[in-house]
C-alpha positions in Angstrom: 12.4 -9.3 7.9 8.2 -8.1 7.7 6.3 -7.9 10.6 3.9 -10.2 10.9 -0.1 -9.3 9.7 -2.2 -9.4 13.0 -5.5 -11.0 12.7 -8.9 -9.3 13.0 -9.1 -10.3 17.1 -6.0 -9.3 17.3 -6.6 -6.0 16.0 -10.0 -5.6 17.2 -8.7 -6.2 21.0 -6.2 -3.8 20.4 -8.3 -0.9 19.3 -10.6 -1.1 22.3 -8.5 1.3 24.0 -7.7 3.5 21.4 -10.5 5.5 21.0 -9.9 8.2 18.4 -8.5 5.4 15.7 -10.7 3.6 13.5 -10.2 0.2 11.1 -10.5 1.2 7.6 -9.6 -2.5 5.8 -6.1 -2.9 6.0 -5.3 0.6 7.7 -5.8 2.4 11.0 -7.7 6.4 10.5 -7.5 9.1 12.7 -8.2 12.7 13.2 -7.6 15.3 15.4 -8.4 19.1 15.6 -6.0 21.5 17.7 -6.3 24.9 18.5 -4.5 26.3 15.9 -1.9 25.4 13.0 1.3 25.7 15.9 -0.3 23.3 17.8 -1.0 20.5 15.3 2.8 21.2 13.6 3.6 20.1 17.2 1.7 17.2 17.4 3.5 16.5 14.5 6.4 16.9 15.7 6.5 14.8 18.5 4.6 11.8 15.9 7.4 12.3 13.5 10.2 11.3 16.2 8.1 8.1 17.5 7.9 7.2 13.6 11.4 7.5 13.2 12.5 6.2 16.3 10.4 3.4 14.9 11.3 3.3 12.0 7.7 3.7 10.9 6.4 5.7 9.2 2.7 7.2 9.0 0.7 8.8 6.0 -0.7 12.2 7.0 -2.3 15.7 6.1 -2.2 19.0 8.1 -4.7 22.0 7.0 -4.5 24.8 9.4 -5.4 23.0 12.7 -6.6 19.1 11.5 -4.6 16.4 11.1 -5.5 13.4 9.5 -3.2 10.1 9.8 -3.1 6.7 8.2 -1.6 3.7 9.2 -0.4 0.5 7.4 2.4 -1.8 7.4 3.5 -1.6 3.3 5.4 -4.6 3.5 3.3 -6.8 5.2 0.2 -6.2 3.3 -1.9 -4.6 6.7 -1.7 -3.5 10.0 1.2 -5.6 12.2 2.3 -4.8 16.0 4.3 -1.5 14.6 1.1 0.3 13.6 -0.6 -0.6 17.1 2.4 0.8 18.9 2.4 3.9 17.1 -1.4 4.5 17.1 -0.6 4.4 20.9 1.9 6.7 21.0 0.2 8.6 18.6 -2.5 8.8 21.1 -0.9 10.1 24.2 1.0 13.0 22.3 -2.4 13.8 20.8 -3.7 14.3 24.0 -0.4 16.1 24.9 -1.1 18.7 22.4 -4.7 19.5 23.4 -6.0 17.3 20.2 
Protein backbone atom coordinates (compact mmCIF):
# COMPACT_ATOMS: atom_id res chain seq x y z
CA UNK A 1 0.00 0.00 0.00
CA UNK A 2 1.51 3.99 -0.71
CA UNK A 3 1.67 6.27 1.87
CA UNK A 4 -0.42 8.88 1.52
CA UNK A 5 0.90 12.56 -0.17
CA UNK A 6 0.72 15.15 2.78
CA UNK A 7 -0.59 18.50 1.81
CA UNK A 8 1.36 21.75 1.72
CA UNK A 9 0.05 22.71 5.64
CA UNK A 10 0.78 19.64 6.41
CA UNK A 11 4.22 19.75 5.28
CA UNK A 12 4.76 23.27 6.00
CA UNK A 13 3.79 22.68 9.83
CA UNK A 14 6.00 19.88 9.92
CA UNK A 15 9.12 21.57 8.74
CA UNK A 16 8.92 24.36 11.32
CA UNK A 17 10.96 22.44 13.58
CA UNK A 18 13.29 21.04 11.32
CA UNK A 19 15.56 23.57 10.76
CA UNK A 20 18.35 22.42 8.52
CA UNK A 21 15.70 20.79 5.75
CA UNK A 22 14.31 22.70 3.17
CA UNK A 23 11.06 22.03 0.50
CA UNK A 24 12.31 21.71 -2.85
CA UNK A 25 8.74 20.77 -4.88
CA UNK A 26 8.08 17.36 -4.16
CA UNK A 27 11.32 16.68 -2.01
CA UNK A 28 12.92 17.56 1.28
CA UNK A 29 17.05 19.04 0.92
CA UNK A 30 19.55 19.06 3.39
CA UNK A 31 23.11 19.57 4.04
CA UNK A 32 25.46 19.18 6.56
CA UNK A 33 29.32 19.69 6.97
CA UNK A 34 31.31 17.51 9.72
CA UNK A 35 34.66 17.73 10.75
CA UNK A 36 36.09 15.37 8.66
CA UNK A 37 35.24 12.47 6.13
CA UNK A 38 34.97 9.75 9.44
CA UNK A 39 32.61 11.82 10.86
CA UNK A 40 30.13 12.21 8.05
CA UNK A 41 30.56 8.20 7.00
CA UNK A 42 29.14 8.10 10.61
CA UNK A 43 26.39 10.19 10.21
CA UNK A 44 25.84 7.97 7.55
CA UNK A 45 25.84 5.25 9.22
CA UNK A 46 23.54 5.78 11.79
CA UNK A 47 20.96 7.45 8.64
CA UNK A 48 21.37 4.26 6.84
CA UNK A 49 19.89 2.09 9.81
CA UNK A 50 16.85 4.53 10.48
CA UNK A 51 16.21 4.13 6.47
CA UNK A 52 16.31 0.60 6.70
CA UNK A 53 14.63 0.18 9.71
CA UNK A 54 12.21 2.16 7.80
CA UNK A 55 12.20 0.85 5.08
CA UNK A 56 13.07 4.12 3.44
CA UNK A 57 15.29 5.05 1.73
CA UNK A 58 17.06 8.50 1.11
CA UNK A 59 19.04 9.90 -1.95
CA UNK A 60 22.48 11.23 -0.85
CA UNK A 61 26.15 12.38 -1.71
CA UNK A 62 29.25 12.38 0.56
CA UNK A 63 32.58 14.44 -0.53
CA UNK A 64 35.13 14.39 2.05
CA UNK A 65 33.16 16.01 5.01
CA UNK A 66 29.51 17.24 3.23
CA UNK A 67 26.68 15.38 2.93
CA UNK A 68 23.87 16.21 0.96
CA UNK A 69 20.42 14.24 1.27
CA UNK A 70 17.16 14.17 -0.62
CA UNK A 71 13.95 13.07 0.36
CA UNK A 72 10.84 11.79 -1.50
CA UNK A 73 8.28 9.22 -1.34
CA UNK A 74 8.70 7.41 -5.20
CA UNK A 75 5.59 5.77 -4.96
CA UNK A 76 3.46 8.33 -3.80
CA UNK A 77 4.47 11.04 -6.15
CA UNK A 78 5.98 13.51 -2.96
CA UNK A 79 6.75 13.75 0.44
CA UNK A 80 4.27 11.44 2.87
CA UNK A 81 4.60 10.92 6.79
CA UNK A 82 7.86 8.47 6.12
CA UNK A 83 10.02 11.32 4.80
CA UNK A 84 8.98 13.61 7.89
CA UNK A 85 9.97 10.91 10.23
CA UNK A 86 13.16 10.35 8.71
CA UNK A 87 14.09 14.09 8.18
CA UNK A 88 13.65 13.89 12.04
CA UNK A 89 15.71 11.29 12.80
CA UNK A 90 17.87 12.47 10.29
CA UNK A 91 18.15 15.55 12.42
CA UNK A 92 19.00 14.33 15.77
CA UNK A 93 21.89 11.92 14.54
CA UNK A 94 23.05 15.07 12.61
CA UNK A 95 23.43 16.76 15.57
CA UNK A 96 24.84 13.59 17.15
CA UNK A 97 27.72 13.67 14.82
CA UNK A 98 28.79 17.32 15.28
CA UNK A 99 26.92 18.23 11.71
Amino acid sequence: MTAALLTDDQITEQLEGLETWIRAGDRLRGEWRFENFAAAFGFMTEVAIHAERLNHHPEWSNVYNRVEIELTTHDAGGLTALDLELAGLIAKAAGRAGG
